[in-house]
C-alpha positions in Angstrom: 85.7 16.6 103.4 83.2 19.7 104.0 84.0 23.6 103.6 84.3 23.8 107.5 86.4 20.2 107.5 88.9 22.2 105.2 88.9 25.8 107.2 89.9 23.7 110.2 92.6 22.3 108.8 93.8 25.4 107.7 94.2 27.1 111.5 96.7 27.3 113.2 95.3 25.6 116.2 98.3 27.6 118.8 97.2 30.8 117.8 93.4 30.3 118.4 93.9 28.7 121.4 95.7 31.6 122.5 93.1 34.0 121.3 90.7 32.0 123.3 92.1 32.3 126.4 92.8 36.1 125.8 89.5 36.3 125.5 88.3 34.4 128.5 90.1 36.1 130.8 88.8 39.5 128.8 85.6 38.8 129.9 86.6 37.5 133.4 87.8 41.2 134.5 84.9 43.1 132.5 82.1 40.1 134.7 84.1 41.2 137.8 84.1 44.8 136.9 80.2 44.5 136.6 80.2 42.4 139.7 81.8 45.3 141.6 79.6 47.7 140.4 76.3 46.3 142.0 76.0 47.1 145.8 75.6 43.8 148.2 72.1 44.0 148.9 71.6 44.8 144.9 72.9 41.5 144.5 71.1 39.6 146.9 67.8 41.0 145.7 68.2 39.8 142.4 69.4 36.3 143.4 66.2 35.9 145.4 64.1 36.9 142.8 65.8 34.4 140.2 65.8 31.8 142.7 61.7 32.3 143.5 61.3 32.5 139.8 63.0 29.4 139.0 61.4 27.8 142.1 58.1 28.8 141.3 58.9 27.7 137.6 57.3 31.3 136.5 58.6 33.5 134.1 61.1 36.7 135.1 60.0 39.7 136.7 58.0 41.9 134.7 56.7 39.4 132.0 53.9 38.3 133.9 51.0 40.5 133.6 49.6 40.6 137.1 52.7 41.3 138.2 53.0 43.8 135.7 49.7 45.3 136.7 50.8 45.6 140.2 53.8 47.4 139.6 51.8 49.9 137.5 49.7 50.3 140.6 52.7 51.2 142.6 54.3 53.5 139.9 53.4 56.9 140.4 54.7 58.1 137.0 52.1 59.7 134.5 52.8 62.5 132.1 53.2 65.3 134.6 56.2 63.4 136.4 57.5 61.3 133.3 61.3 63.1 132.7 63.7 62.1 129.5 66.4 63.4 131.0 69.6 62.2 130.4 68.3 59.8 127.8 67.9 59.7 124.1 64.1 59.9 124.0 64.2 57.8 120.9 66.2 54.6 122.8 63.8 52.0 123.0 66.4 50.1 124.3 66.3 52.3 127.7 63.1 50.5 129.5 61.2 53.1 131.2 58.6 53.1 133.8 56.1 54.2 131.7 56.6 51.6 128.5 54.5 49.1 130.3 51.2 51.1 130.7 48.2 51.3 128.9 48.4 53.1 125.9 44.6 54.5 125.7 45.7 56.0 129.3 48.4 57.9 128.3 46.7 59.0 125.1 43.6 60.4 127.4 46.5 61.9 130.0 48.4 63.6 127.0 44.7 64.7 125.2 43.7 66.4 128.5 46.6 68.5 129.4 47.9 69.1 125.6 44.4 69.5 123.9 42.1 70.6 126.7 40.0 72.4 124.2 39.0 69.1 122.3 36.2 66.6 123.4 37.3 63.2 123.7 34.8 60.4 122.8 36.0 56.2 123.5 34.5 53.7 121.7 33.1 55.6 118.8 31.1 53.8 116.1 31.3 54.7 112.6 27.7 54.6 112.2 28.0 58.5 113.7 29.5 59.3 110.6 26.8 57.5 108.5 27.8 54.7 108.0 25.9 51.3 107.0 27.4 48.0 107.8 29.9 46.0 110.2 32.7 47.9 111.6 35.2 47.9 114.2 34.5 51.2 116.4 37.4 53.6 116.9 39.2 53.4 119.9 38.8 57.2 120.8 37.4 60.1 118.8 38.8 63.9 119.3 36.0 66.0 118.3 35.4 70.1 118.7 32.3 72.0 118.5 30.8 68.9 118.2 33.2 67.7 115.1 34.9 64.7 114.8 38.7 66.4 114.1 40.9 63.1 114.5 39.6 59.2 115.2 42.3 57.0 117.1 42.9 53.0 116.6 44.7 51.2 119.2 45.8 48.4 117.2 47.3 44.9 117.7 49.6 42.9 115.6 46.9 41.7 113.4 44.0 44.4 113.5 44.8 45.8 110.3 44.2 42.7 108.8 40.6 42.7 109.7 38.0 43.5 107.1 36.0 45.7 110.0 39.3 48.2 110.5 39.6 48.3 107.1 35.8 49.3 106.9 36.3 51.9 109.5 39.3 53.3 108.1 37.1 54.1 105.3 34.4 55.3 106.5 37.0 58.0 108.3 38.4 59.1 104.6 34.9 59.2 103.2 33.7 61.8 106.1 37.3 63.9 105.6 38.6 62.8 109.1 41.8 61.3 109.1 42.3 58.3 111.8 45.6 57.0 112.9 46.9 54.0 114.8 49.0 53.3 118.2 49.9 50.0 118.7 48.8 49.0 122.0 51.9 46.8 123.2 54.5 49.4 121.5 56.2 51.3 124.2 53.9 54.5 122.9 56.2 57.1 125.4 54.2 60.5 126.0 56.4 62.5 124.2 55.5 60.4 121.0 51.8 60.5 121.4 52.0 64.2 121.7 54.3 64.7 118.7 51.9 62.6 116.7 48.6 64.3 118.1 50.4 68.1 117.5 50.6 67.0 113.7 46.6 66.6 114.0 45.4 69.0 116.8 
């Protein structure tokens, strides 16, 4: 007989039963609750949608990237309009409109109306810097008075691994310009990118 033979034997079969059904009906009243909450024409909305996404036998609203592209398209949010409030800015488990957009956009929204007095360069090779060799080219270089002041890497989960990044990164050190990394499918939220570019700019 097994560890979890023995624990069975042990309870006391009336009382779990008991706590079971405690529990069912528990959830029963919170499920109705929830149920009550959500307007009519809420509900109806989001039993179409499941019932055209299992039809379709596509995935859930919002995972598939064209779909995903056209609600970015219909979003007016951007970094003037984009508001916290009422949130924990820091709760990435709050989705917010702006988690699914491109991250070199917002970084190029935030640069312009937080850093207007910097020049900002995409694409840069490290072969401006003197370089020699292979390299992966920075995703967007900051540069005053014609100075590179801060390289950006837009990274995915395995870019670091490449010997090219690691060639880049430095080349960056050796020239005295320090480059830092967003992680393109991170939720990168505009106040974030301008906390981290204030510690640079």
């Amino acid at each position: 007989m097994g560890l979890f033979d023995n624990l069975l034997k042990n309870v006391d079969q009336k009382k779990l039963n008991e706590s079971l059904s405690g529990l069912a009906g528990e959830l029963k009243k919170v499920a109705e609750a929830v149920n009550e909450a959500i307007p009519e024409d809420a509900r109806q909305q989001l039993k179409q949608a499941f019932e055209e996404s299992k039809s379709s036998g596509g995935s859930p609203a919002g995972t598939d990237p064209e779909a995903l592209k056209a609600a970015q398209a219909r979003t007016d949010v951007s970094y003037a309009t984009a508001s916290y409030e009422g949130i924990d800015k820091e709760d990435y488990d709050i989705e917010l409109p702006e988690d699914g957009m491109d991250c070199k956009g917002k970084l190029l929204e935030v640069l312009a109306a937080d850093f207007p007095s910097y020049e900002v360069f995409e694409d840069v090779s490290p072969v401006t810097l003197g370089g020699t060799g292979r390299f992966m080219n920075y995703s967007l270089g900051i540069y005053k008075d014609g100075a590179p002041k801060l390289f950006i890497m837009i990274i995915g989960k395995t870019t670091t691994r490449h010997r090219e990044y690691r060639w880049s990164k430095e080349q960056a050190a050796k020239a005295g310009v320090p480059m830092i990394n967003f992680i393109g499918h991170a939720p990168n939220r505009y106040w974030y990118i301008k906390e981290r570019l204030g510690k640079y700019l």
